[in-house]
N, C-alpha and C positions, 0 to 999 in steps of 0.2 A: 504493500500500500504506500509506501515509498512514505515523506512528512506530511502530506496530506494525512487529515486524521475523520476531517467531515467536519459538519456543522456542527457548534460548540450548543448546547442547547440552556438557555439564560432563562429566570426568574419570567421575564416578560416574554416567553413565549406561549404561556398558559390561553393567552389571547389570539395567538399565531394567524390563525384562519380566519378570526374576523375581523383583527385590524388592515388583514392583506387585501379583505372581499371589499371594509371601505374604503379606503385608500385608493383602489384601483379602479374600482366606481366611480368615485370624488373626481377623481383625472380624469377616465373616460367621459366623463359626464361632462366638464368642465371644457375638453377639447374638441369633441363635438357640437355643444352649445356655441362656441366660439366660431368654428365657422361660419356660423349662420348669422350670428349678432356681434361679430369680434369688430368689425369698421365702423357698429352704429356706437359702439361704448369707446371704441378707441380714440373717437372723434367730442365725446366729452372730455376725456382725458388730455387731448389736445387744446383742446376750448377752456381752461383750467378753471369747469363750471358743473357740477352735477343736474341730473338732469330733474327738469319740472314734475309737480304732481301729474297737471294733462299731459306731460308728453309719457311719462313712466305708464300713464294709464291707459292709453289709446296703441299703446306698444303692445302691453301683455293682454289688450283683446284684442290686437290683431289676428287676422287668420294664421299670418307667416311664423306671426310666436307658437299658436299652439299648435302648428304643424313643425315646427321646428323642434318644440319639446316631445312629441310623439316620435319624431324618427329619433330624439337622440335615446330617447327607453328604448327603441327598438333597436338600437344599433347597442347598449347597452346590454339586454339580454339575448341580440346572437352572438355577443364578445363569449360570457359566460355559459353560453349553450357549448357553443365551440371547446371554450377552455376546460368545464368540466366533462366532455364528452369525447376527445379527443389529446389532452394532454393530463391524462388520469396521472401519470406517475408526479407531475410536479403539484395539483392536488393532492394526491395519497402523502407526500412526503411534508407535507403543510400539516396535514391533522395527524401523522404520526409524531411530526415533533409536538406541536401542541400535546397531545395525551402523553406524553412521557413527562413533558413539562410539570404537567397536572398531577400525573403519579405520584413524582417528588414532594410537590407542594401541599397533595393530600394527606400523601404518609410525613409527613414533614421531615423528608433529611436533610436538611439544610441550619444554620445555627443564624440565629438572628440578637441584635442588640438595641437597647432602647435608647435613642436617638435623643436629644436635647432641639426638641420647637420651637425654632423664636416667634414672640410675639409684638403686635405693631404696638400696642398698649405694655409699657411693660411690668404694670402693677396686674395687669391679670395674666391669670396661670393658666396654660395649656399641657395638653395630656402628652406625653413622651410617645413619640411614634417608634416602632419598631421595624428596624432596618435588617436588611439579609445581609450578614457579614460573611457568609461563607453556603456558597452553591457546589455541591457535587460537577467536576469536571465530567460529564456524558458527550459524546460526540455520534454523531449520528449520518450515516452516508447511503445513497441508495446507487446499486452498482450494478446497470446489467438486471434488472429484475429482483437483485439480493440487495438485501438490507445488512447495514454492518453497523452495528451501536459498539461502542467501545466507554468504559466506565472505569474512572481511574481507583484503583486500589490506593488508597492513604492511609489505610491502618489505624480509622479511627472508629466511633461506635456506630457507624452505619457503614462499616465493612462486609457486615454476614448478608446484610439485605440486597449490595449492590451488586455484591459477586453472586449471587444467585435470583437473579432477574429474569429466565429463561420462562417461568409460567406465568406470570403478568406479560411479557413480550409478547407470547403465542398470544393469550386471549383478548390481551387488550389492543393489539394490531392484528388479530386473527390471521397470523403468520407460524409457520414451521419455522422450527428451530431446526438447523440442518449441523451449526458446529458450535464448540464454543471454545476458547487456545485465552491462556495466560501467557501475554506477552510483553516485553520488557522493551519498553522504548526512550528514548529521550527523555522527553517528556515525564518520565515515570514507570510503571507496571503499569497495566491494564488487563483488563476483563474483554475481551473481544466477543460479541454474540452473531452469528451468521445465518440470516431465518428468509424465509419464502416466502412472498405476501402469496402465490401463486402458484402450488406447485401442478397444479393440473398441465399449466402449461410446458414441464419441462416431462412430461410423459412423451416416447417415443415407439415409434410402431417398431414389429417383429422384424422387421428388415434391415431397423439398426443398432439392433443388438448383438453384437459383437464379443469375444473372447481373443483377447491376443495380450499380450505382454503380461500373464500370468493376472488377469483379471478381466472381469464380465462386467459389460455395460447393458444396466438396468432402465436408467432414465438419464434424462442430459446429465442432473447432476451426483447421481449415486452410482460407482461400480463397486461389484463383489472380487478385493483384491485378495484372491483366492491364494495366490501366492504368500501373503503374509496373513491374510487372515483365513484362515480355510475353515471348512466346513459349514453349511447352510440348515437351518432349522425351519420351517415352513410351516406353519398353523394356518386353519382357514373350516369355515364351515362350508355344508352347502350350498353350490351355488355362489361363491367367492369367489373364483375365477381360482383357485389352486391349481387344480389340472390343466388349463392353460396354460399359466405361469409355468408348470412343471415343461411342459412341449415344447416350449418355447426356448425357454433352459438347453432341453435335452437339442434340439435344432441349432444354436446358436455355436453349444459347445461339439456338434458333428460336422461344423464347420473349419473346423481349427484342426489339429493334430490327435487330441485327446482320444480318451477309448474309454466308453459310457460300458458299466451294467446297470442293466434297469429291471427293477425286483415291483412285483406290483401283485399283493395278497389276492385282492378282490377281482382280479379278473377282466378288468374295465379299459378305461380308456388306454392307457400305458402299455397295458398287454397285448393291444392293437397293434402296436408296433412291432411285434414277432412277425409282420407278416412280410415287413419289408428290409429289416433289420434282425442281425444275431446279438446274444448275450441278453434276450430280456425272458425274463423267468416269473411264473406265478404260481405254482405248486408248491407248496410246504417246504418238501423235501427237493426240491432244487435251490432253489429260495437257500436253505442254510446251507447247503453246500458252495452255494458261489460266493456268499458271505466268508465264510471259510478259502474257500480260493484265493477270495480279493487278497484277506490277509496273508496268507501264505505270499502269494507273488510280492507285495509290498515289501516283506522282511528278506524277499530273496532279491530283490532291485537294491532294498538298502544295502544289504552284502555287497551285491555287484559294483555298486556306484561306488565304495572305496576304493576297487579293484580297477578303477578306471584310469587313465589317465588321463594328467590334469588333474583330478581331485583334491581338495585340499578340504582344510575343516570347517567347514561353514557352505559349504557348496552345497544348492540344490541339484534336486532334476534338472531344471530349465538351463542351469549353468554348461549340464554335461548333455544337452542336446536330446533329452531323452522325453518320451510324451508324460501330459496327465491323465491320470484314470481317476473316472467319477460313480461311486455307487449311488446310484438315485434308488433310494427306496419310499415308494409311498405307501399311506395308510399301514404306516410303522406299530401302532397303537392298536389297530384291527388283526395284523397277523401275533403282536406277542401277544393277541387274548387269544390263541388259536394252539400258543404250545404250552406242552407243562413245563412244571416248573424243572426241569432239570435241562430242557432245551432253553429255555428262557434267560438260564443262567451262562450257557454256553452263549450263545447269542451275545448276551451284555458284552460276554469277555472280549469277545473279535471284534464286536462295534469300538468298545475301551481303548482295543490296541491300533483300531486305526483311527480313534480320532487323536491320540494320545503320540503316536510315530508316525503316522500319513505327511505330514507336510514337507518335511526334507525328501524325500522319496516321490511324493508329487502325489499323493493315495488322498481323495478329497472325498467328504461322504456330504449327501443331502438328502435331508430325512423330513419326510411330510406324513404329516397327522392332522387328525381335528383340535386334538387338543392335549401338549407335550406336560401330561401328568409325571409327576417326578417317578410313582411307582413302574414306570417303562423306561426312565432315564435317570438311574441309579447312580451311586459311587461319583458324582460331581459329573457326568455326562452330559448333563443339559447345560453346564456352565460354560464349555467347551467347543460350542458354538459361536460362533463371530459374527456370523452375518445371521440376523433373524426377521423374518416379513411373517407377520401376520395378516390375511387378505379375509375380507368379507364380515360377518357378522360376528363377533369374538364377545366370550363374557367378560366380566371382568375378572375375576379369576385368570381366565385363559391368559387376560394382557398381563397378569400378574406376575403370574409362568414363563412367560413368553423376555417380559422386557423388568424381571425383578423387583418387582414393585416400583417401577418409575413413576417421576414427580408431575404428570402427565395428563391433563385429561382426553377421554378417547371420545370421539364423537364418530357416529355412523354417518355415512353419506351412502345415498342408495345407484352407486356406481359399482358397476363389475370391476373385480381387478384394483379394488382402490383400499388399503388397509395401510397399516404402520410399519416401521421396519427400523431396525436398529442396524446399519453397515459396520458396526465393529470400533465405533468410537463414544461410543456410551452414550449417545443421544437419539434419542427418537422419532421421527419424524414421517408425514403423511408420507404415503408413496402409494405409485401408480404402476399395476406389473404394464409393460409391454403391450399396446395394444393390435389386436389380432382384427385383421377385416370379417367379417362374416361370411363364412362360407369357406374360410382358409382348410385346405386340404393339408393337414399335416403330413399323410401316409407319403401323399404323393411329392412333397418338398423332400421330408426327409430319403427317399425313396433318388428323387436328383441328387441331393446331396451327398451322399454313397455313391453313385455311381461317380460321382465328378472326382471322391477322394480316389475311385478307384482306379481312374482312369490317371491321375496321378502319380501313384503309384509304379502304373506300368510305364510310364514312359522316363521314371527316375533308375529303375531295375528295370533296365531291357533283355536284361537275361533271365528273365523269371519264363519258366517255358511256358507252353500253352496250356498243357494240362492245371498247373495251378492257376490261371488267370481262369480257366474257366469252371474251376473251384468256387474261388474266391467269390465269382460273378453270380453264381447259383444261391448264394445268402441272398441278392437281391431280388424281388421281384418286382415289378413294376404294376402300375395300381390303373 
């Protein structure tokens, strides 16, 4: 943000919006008025004479006065038609400083002293007026659509209130909070707050959802940096848009390099993709055995990758040119009601070991349910989770679960695909999955998309004979 810090915001901006609406009225009103009657007044002013009772009164009931005063209102209210309807953002940023202004002023953080009133008389006594000796430093910027309030930490007694401004922000600017960074500047420390007035707007269709440089672009301004934050947690009731969310996922990332299993209890949408695509499983007993695979091959990469060269101690996958693999399991919560307890327990272990060693190895899991009760996500498992979106109808309980009891209130909006999500910085905020056109044929996208990896493939390994190409090509069918 370079020294710029934003507008300082002062005692007298509590007013902000209606001193700015008079004031610019006053002028409007005044410069248009003036074209019309600016040479009949100028010409008293020359004349160094004001003007008569009859001439002032055969003026303002002329026709030319009151047609003069009617276009100048009209030209007055298309000024303010125009300005509020077309330059929202330099309005919105008018009534957001005023209300913050007003927050301070209400909660009174500011220190004020009793002033000494002179008077014209000076045997009589007047009341001591009280002056603000000291206003909290807030600065306030709007940037591109994001808002950035910045609040100077001074370590006095309205420290705890300033540095935790993030749920008066959202509701009283009805904005997302998207970050928030203690930063040290010139100036001082500050409290930096970064919110949305609009996040519907930075939603982006399935087409530009992307996976590359070891991270998934969800919306303009949220990706899943699967690389340092790995693993995905996904909660959503009926009819949330989950299973979309999940297609979409599973499409974005069979565009990249990576290698998806796709585990799905119930039988449903997910499992549709067996028909165009290999590794996706919904019986029981295949189901725990690719769980088990997954982990085996991860512990046998992480072997290998010391055995590499080049390797050194901090190196991932991505360093040594090697793919990601993703277990997408949904309705996580529907198959462990499905085993007993001594499959359930095995289960936990291999989920443990790959959320607990997947990341250096590149072994990423995403795990979708209705609702991530702790008794299916045992021994700190649910904590272990980075990235969490919760989509569609959630209790409160579930957001409980989901985002830790955060300082948050959740409101429904009756949009598909629209719930909360936590990207792995401890902040929560609206989110919008990827939106899909109506009628998008998943089988048939992902169904291209294999074929184009496949076709890749052979022309990188030209020495792959025919027999395996036409192996390989037999996983796909075409829809």
């Amino acid at each position: 943000m370079g020294l710029y810090y934003g507008r300082r915001i002062r005692p007298r901006d509590k007013s902000l919006v209606y001193r700015s609406f008079f004031f610019r009225l006053l002028l409007l009103f005044a410069s248009v008025f003036g074209l019309f009657h600016g040479r009949w007044l100028l010409g008293f002013y020359e004349s160094h004479r004001l003007p008569e009772r009859a001439e002032l009164k055969n003026w303002c009931c002329s026709w030319y006065f009151v047609a003069s005063i009617i276009v100048t209102v009209l030209v007055c209210c298309l000024y303010f038609y125009v300005r509020y309807h077309y330059f929202t953002d330099s309005v919105r940023r008018r009534q957001h400083i005023q209300k913050i202004a007003c927050m301070i002023l209400e909660n009174g953080w500011y220190e004020t002293e009793k002033g000494v009133q002179n008077s014209f008389f000076k045997d009589v006594s007047m009341p001591n007026k009280e002056r603000i000796v000291w206003f909290p430093r807030i600065y306030y910027r709007m940037k591109r659509g994001e808002l950035i309030v910045k609040t100077e930490i001074s370590m006095g007694k309205y420290q705890d209130q300033l540095s935790h401004l993030e749920k008066k922000l959202e509701s009283g600017l009805f904005c997302e909070l998207v970050d928030k960074e203690l930063r040290q500047g010139i100036r001082g420390t500050y409290v930096e707050y970064h919110l949305l007035y609009d996040m519907i707007v930075n939603r982006i269709g399935i087409e530009e959802v992307k996976a590359e440089a070891g991270r998934l672009r969800l919306m303009k301004n949220i990706w899943w940096e699967y690389d340092n934050l790995p693993h995905m947690l996904i909660a959503g009731g009926t009819g949330g848009g989950k299973t979309y969310f999940l297609l979409t996922i599973i499409y974005a990332l069979l565009q990249s390099s990576s290698k998806l299993v796709i585990l799905d209890p119930k039988n449903a949408d997910l499992a549709d993709l067996s028909s165009v695509m290999p590794d996706v499983y919904y019986r029981k007993e295949d189901m725990m055995l690719q769980v088990r695979k997954f982990c085996e091959e991860m512990q046998e990469c992480s072997d290998k990758m010391k055995q590499m060269p080049g390797y050194q101690t901090g190196n991932n996958y991505a360093v040594l040119g090697l793919p990601a693999h993703f277990l997408i399991f949904d309705e996580y919560v529907a198959f462990m009601e499905m085993l007993t307890s001594k499959e359930s327990t095995e289960l936990l272990s291999y989920l443990k070991k790959i959320i607990m060693l997947g990341r250096q190895a590149g072994f990423f899991l995403i795990l979708a349910c209705q609702r991530p009760d702790a008794k299916y996500l045992g021994d700190g498992i649910r904590d272990q989770f980075n990235f969490r979106v919760a989509l569609g109808r959630v209790s409160d309980t579930g957001y409980g679960m989901m985002f830790s009891d955060a300082d948050k209130e959740f409101f429904l909006k009756q949009i598909k695909g629209r719930g909360y999500a936590d990207a792995g910085k401890g902040v929560v905020s609206e989110f919008y999955a990827p939106l899909v056109p109506k009628g998008y044929d998943f089988l048939k996208a992902v169904s291209m998309v294999l074929k184009s990896r496949q076709k890749a493939v052979s022309l990188d390994k030209p020495e792959l004979n025919k027999k395996e190409m036409e192996e390989d090509k037999s996983l796909i069918k075409s829809v």
